[in-house]
LUMGUZA-402184 format. One record per residue (C-alpha): residue number from 0; residue in one letter; x, y, z. Coordinates in nm, 2 decimals. Layout:
N
[atom NUM; 'A'; [X; Y; Z]],
...
END
This chain:
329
[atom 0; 'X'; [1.82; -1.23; -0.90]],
[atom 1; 'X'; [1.92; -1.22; -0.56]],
[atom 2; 'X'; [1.66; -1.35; -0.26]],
[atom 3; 'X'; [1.62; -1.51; 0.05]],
[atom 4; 'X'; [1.57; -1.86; -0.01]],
[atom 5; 'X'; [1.49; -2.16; 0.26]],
[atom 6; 'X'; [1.43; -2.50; 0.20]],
[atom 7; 'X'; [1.42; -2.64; 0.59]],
[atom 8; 'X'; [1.22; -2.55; 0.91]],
[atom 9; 'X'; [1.48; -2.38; 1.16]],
[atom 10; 'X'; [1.58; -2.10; 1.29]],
[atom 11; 'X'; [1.58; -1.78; 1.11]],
[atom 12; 'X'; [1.98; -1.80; 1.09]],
[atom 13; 'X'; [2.06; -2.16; 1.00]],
[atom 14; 'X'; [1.79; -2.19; 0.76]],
[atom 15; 'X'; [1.74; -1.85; 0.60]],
[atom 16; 'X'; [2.03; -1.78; 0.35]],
[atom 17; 'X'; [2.14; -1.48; 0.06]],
[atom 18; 'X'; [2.09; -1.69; -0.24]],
[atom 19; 'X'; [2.08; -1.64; -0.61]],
[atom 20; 'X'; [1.84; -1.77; -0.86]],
[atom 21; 'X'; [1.69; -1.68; -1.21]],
[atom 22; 'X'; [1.42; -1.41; -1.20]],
[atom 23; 'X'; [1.10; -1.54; -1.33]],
[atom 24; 'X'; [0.88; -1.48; -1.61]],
[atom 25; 'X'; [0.53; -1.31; -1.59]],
[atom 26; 'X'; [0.27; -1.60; -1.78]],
[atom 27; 'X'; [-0.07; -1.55; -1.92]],
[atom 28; 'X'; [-0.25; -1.30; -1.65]],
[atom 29; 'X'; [0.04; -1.24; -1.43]],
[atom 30; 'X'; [0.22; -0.92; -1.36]],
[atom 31; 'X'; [0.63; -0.89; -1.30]],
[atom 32; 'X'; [0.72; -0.70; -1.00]],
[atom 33; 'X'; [1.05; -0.55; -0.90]],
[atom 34; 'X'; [1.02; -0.50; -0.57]],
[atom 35; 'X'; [1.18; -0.24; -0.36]],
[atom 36; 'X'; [1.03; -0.31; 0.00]],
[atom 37; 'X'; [0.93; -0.68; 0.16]],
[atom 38; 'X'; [0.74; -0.67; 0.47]],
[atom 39; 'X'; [0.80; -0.94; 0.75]],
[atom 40; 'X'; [0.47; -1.05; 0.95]],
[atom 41; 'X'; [0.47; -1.32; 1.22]],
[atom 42; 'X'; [0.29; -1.53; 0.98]],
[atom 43; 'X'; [0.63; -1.53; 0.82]],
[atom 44; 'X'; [0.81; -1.65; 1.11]],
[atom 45; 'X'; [0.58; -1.96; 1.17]],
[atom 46; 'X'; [0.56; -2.03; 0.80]],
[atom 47; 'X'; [0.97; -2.04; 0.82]],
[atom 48; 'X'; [1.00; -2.21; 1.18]],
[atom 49; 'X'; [0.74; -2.48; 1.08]],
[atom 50; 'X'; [0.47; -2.36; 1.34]],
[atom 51; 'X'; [0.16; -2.41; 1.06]],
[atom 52; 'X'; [-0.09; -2.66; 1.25]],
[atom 53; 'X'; [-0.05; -2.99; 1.07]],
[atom 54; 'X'; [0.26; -2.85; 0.83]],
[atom 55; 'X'; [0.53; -3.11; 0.93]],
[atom 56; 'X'; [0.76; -3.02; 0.58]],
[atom 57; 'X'; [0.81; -2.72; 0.38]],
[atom 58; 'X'; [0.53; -2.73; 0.12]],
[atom 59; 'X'; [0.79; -2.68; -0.17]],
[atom 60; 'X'; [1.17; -2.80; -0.22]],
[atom 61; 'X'; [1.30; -2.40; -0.19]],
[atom 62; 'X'; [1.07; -2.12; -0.05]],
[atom 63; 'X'; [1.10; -1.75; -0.09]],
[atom 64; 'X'; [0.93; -1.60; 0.22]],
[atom 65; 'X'; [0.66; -1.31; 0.26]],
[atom 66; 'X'; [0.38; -1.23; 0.15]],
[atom 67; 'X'; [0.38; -0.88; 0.18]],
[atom 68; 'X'; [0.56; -0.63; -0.06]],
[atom 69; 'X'; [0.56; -0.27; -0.29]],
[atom 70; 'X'; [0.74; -0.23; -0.62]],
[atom 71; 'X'; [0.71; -0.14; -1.01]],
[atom 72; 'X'; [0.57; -0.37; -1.25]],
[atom 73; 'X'; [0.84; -0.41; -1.53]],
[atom 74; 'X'; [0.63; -0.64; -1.76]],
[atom 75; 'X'; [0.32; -0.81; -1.81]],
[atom 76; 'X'; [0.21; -1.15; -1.92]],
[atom 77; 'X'; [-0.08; -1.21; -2.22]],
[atom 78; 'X'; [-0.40; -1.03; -2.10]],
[atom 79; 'X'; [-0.28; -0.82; -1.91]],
[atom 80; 'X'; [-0.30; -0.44; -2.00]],
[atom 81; 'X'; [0.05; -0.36; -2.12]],
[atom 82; 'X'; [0.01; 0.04; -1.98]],
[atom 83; 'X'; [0.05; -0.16; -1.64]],
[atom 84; 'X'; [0.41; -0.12; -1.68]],
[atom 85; 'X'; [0.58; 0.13; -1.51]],
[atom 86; 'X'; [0.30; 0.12; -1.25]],
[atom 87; 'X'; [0.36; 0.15; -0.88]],
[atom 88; 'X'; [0.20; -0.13; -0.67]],
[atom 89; 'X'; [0.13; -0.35; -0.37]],
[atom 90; 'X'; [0.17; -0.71; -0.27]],
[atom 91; 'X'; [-0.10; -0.92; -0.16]],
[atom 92; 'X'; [-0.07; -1.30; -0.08]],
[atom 93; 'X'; [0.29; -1.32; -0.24]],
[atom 94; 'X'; [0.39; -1.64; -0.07]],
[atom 95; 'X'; [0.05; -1.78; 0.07]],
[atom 96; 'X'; [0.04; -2.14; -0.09]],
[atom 97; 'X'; [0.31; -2.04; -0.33]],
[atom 98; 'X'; [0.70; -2.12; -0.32]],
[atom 99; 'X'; [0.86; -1.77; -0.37]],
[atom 100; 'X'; [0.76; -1.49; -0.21]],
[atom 101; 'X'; [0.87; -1.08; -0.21]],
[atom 102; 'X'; [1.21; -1.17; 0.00]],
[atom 103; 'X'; [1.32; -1.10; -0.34]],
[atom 104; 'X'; [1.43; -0.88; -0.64]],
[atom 105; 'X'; [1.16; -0.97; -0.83]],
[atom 106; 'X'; [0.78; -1.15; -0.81]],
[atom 107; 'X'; [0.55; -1.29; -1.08]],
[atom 108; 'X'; [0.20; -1.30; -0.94]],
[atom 109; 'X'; [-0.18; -1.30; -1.10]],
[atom 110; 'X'; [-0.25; -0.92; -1.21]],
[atom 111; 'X'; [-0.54; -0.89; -0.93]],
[atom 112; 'X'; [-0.24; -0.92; -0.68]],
[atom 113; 'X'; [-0.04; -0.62; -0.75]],
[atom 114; 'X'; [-0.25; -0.36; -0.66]],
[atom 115; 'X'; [-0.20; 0.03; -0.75]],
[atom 116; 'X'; [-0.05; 0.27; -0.52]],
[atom 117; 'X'; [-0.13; 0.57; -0.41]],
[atom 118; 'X'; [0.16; 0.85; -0.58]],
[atom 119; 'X'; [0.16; 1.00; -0.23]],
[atom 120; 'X'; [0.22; 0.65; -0.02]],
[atom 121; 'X'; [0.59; 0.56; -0.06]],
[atom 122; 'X'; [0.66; 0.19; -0.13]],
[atom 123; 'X'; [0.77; 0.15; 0.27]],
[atom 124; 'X'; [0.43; 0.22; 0.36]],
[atom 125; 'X'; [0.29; -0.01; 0.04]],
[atom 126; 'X'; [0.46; -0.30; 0.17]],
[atom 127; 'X'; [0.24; -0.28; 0.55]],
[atom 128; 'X'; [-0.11; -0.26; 0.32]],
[atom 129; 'X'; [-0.10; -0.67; 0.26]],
[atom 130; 'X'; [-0.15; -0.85; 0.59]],
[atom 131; 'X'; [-0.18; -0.55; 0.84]],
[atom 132; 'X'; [-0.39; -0.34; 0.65]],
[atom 133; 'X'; [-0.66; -0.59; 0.46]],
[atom 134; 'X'; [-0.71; -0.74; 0.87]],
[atom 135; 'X'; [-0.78; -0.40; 1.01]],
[atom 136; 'X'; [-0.99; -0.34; 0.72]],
[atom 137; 'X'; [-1.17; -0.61; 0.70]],
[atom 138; 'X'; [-1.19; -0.63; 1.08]],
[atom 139; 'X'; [-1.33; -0.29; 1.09]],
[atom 140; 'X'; [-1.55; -0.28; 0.82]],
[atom 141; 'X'; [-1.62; -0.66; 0.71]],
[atom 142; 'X'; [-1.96; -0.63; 0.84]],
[atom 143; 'X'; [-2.01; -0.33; 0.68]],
[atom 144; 'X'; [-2.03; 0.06; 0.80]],
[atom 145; 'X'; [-1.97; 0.18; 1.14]],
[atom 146; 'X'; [-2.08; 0.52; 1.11]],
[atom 147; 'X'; [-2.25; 0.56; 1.46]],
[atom 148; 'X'; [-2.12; 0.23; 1.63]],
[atom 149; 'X'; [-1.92; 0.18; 1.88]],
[atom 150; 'X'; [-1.59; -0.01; 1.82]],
[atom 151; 'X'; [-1.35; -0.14; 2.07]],
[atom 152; 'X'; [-1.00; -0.25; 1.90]],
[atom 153; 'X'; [-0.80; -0.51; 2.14]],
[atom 154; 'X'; [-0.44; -0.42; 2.12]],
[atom 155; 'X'; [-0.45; -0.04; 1.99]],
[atom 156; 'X'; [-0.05; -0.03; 1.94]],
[atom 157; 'X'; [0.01; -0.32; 1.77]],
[atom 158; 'X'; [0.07; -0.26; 1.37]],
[atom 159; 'X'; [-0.32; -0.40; 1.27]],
[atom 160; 'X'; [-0.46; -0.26; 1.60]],
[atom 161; 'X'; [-0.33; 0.06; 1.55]],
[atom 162; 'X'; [-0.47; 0.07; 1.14]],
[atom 163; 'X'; [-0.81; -0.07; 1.30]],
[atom 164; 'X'; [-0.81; 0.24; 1.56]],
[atom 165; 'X'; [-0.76; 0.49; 1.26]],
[atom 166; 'X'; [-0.98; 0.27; 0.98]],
[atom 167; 'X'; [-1.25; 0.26; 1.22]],
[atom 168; 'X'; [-1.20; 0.67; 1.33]],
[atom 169; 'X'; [-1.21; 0.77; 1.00]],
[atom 170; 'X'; [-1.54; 0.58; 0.93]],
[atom 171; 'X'; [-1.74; 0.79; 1.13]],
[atom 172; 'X'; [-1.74; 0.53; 1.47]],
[atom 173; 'X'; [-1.65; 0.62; 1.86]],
[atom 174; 'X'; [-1.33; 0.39; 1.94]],
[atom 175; 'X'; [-1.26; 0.27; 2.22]],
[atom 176; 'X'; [-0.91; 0.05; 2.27]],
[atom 177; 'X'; [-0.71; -0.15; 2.49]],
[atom 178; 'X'; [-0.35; -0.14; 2.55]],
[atom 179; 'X'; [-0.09; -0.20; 2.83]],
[atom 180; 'X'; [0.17; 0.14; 2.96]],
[atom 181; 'X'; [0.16; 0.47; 2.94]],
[atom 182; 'X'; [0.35; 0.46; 2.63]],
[atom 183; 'X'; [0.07; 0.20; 2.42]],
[atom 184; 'X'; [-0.16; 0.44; 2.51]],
[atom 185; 'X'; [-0.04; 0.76; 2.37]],
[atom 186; 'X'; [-0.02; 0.54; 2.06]],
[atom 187; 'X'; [-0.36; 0.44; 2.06]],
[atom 188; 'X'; [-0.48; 0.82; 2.16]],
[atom 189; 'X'; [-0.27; 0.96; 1.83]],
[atom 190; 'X'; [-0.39; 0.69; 1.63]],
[atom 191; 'X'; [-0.79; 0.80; 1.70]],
[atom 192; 'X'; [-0.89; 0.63; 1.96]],
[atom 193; 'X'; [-1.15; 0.82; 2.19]],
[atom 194; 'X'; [-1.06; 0.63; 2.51]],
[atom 195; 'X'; [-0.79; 0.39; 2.58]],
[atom 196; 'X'; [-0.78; 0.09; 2.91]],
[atom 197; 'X'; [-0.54; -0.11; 3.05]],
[atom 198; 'X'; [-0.61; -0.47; 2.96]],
[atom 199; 'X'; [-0.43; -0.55; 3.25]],
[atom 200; 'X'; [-0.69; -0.39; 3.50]],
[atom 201; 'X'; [-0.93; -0.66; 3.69]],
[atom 202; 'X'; [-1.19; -0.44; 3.64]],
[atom 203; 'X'; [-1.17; -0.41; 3.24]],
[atom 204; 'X'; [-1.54; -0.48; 3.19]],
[atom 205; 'X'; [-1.67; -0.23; 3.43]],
[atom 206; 'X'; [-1.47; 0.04; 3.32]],
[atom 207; 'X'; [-1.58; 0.01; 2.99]],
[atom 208; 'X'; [-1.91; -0.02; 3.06]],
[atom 209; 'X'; [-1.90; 0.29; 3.31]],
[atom 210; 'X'; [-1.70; 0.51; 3.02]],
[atom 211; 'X'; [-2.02; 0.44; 2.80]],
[atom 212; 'X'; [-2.27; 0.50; 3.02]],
[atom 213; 'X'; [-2.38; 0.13; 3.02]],
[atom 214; 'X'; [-2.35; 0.12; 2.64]],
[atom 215; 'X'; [-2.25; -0.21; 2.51]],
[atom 216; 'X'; [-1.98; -0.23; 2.22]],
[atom 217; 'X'; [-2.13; -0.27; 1.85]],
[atom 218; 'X'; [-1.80; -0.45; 1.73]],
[atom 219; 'X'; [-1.48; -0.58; 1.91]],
[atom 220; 'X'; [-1.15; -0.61; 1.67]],
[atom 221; 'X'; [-0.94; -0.89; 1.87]],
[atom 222; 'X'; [-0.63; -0.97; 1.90]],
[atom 223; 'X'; [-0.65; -1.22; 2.20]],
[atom 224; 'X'; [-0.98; -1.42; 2.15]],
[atom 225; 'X'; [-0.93; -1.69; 2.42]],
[atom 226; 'X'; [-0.78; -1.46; 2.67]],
[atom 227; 'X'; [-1.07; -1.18; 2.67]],
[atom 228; 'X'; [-1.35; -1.39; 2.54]],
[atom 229; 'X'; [-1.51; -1.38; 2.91]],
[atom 230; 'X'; [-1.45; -0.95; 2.88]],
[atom 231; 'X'; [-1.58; -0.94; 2.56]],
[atom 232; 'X'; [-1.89; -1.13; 2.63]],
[atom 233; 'X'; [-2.00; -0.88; 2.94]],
[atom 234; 'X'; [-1.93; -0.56; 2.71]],
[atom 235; 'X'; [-2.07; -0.67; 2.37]],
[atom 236; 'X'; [-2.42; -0.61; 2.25]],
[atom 237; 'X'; [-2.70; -0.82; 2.16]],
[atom 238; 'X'; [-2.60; -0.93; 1.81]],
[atom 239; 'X'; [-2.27; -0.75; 1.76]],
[atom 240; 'X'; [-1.96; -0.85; 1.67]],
[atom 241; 'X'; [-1.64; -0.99; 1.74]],
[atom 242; 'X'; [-1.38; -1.01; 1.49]],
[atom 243; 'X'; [-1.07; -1.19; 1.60]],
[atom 244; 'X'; [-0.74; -1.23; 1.42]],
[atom 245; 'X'; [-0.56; -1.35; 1.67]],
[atom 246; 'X'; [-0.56; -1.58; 1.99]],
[atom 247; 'X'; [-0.18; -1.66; 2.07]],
[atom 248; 'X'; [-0.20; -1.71; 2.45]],
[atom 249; 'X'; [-0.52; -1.92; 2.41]],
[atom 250; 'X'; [-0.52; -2.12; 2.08]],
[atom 251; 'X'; [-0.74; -2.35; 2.27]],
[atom 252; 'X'; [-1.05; -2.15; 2.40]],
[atom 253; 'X'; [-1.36; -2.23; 2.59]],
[atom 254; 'X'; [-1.64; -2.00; 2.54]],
[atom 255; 'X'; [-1.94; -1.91; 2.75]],
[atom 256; 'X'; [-2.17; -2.04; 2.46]],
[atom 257; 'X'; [-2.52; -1.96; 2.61]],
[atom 258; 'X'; [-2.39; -1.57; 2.73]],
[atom 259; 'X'; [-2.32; -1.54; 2.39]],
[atom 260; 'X'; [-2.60; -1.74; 2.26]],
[atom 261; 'X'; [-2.85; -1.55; 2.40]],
[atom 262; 'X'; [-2.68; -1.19; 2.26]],
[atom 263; 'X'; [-2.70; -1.37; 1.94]],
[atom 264; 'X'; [-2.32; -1.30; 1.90]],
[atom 265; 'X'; [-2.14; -1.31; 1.58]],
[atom 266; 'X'; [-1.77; -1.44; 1.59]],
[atom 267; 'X'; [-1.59; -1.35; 1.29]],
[atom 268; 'X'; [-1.24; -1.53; 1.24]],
[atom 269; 'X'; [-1.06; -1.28; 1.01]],
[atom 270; 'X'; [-0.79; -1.46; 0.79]],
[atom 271; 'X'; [-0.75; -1.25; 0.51]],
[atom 272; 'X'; [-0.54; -1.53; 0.30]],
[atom 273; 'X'; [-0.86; -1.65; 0.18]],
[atom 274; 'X'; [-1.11; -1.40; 0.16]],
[atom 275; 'X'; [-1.38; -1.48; -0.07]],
[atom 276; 'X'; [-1.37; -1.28; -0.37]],
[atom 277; 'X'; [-1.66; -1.03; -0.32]],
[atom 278; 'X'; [-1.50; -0.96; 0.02]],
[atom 279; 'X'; [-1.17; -0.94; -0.13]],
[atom 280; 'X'; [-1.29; -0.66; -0.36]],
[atom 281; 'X'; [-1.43; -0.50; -0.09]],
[atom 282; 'X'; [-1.17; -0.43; 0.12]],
[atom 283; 'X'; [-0.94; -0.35; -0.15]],
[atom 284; 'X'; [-1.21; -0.07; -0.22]],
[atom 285; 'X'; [-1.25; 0.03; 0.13]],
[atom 286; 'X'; [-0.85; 0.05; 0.14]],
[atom 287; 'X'; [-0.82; 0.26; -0.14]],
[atom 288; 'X'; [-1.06; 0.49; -0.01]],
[atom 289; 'X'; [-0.82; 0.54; 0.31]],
[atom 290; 'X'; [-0.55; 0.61; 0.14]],
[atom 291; 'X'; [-0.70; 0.86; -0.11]],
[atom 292; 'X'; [-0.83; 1.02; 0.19]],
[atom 293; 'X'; [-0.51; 1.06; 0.39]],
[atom 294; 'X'; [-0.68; 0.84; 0.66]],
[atom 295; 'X'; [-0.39; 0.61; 0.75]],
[atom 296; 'X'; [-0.08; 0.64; 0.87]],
[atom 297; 'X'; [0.17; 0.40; 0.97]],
[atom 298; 'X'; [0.45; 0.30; 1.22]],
[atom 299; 'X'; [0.77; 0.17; 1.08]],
[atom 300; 'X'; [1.01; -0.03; 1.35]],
[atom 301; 'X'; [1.30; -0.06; 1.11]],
[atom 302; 'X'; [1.42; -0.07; 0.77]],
[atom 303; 'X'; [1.68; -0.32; 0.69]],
[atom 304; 'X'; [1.89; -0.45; 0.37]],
[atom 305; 'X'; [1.77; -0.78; 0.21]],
[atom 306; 'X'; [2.04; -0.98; 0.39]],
[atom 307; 'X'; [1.93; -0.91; 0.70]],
[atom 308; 'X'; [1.66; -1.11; 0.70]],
[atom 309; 'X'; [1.69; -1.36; 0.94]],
[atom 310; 'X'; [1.75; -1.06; 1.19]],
[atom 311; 'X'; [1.44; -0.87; 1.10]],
[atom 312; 'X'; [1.28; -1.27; 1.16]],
[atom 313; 'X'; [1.39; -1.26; 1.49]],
[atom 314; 'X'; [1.31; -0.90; 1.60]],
[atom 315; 'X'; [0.95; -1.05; 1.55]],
[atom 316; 'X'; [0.98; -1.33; 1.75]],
[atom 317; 'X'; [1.15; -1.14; 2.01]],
[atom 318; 'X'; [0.90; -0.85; 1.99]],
[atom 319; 'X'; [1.20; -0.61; 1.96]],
[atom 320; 'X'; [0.99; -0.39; 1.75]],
[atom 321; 'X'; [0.72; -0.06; 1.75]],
[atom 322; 'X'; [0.58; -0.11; 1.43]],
[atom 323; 'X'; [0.64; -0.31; 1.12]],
[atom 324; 'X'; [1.01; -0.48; 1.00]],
[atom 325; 'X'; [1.07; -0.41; 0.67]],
[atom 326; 'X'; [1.34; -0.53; 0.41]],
[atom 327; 'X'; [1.48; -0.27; 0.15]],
[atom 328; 'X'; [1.56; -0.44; -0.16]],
END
């Protein structure tokens, strides 16, 4: 089968390369996938340039990146139901501690991790659900409803801020977002966001605080923990929530523990690699819901062949994108 194969930390072009290997075989409680989509994450990029704390080595002697991914099961291993073939599904997890990911014509993968898809959701927009959507969802909704709350999602144009924004619309809570230009914004706005601020402005706090009338924020989905922890702490309430997937430009925060103390603050550290299993079925359930609902929809950047890979690696890194890179397969 043909993939994209690396066995060496580097940059996407000298280390990413158009190889071909034999396709596996499904084993006892494992599904075979033929994919037709592979989404790219930054994840994938710091898996592939070696920026994993404490990963000095690729973890296996060839690697087949992403974890994300939508396709057609072609055959099933013993257990598994065999009317699973023919069935149209997602990826979840396709790489995460394991060698060969959906940068590939084909996948084997445990059953559970090939999700069904929706007939109406095409396999470009199956291949966003694994990373992006599971973090909005479980951002949004790990702590259960919102219906009533007040939700402010850090980032509103970014590909998980934006499925936050709608996850969070569509589950009956007022959402609030912050962005940066005109352009973010109108994103944000379209995507079901109530009101939308400039996370530039000095003022952030207070004009959130004077948009709600003094209300304080139920649950905060962040995407820059360290940077807008001392934000966060003025405009959340006494034992709300802040669930951050993300702190890039402050991997090393301080926090005003007693402020937050004394609101009794949760800080929830979404990593949806290694949600529990309970929680796992839970979003998957609350996912499912959205889509059946026509609740989500979804930005694509660009579409391109599997041999482009180490090009749609460094649109990421670059941030040359509005939306998510995709491979087509």
């Amino acid at each position: 089968m043909r993939a994209i194969t690396y066995d060496r930390f580097g940059p996407a072009a000298d280390v990413l390369k158009l190889d071909d290997i034999p396709a596996p075989v499904a084993a006892p409680g494992e599904v075979l996938v033929r994919l037709h989509v592979s989404g790219v994450n930054p994840s994938d990029i710091r898996a592939r340039a070696g920026g994993r704390p404490g990963v000095t080595e690729p973890p296996f002697p060839k690697i087949i990146p992403h974890s994300d991914g939508a396709g057609v099961i072609e055959a099933v291993g013993d257990g598994v139901p065999s009317n699973r073939v023919g069935e149209r599904v997602w990826i979840w997890n396709g790489q995460w501690q394991r060698a060969f990911g959906t940068a590939a014509e084909y996948i084997v993968l445990p059953a559970e991790q090939a999700v069904a898809l929706p007939d109406h959701v095409s396999f470009e927009q199956g291949a966003v659900l694994g990373i992006p959507g599971l973090t909005a969802c479980h951002a949004v909704l790990g702590g259960g409803p919102v219906e009533g709350q007040t939700v402010l999602v850090s980032g509103g144009a970014g590909t998980v801020g934006r499925l936050a924004i709608q996850v969070a619309a569509a589950s009956g809570a007022r959402v609030l977002s912050t962005v940066r230009g005109e352009k973010a914004a109108a994103t944000a706005k379209a995507a079901g966001a109530d009101e939308v601020f400039d996370y530039t402005d000095e003022r952030l706090a207070d004009r959130i605080l004077e948009t709600t009338g003094g209300r304080t924020i139920d649950r905060i989905v962040e995407v820059e923990f360290g940077k807008n922890v001392e934000t966060n702490t003025r405009i959340i309430s006494e034992r709300g929530t802040i669930a951050a997937f993300g702190s890039a430009k402050d991997m090393t925060p301080v926090l005003p523990f007693y402020p937050l103390m004394f609101k009794a603050i949760t800080i929830d550290l979404v990593l949806v690699y290694i949600l529990s299993d309970a929680e796992r079925r839970t979003t998957l359930a609350n996912l499912t819901d959205l889509l059946d609902r026509y609740a989500l929809s979804f930005q694509i950047s660009d579409i391109l062949p599997l041999e482009d890979c180490a090009k749609a690696h460094d649109m990421i890194a670059g941030g040359h994108r509005a939306g998510s890179v995709l491979l087509k397969i």
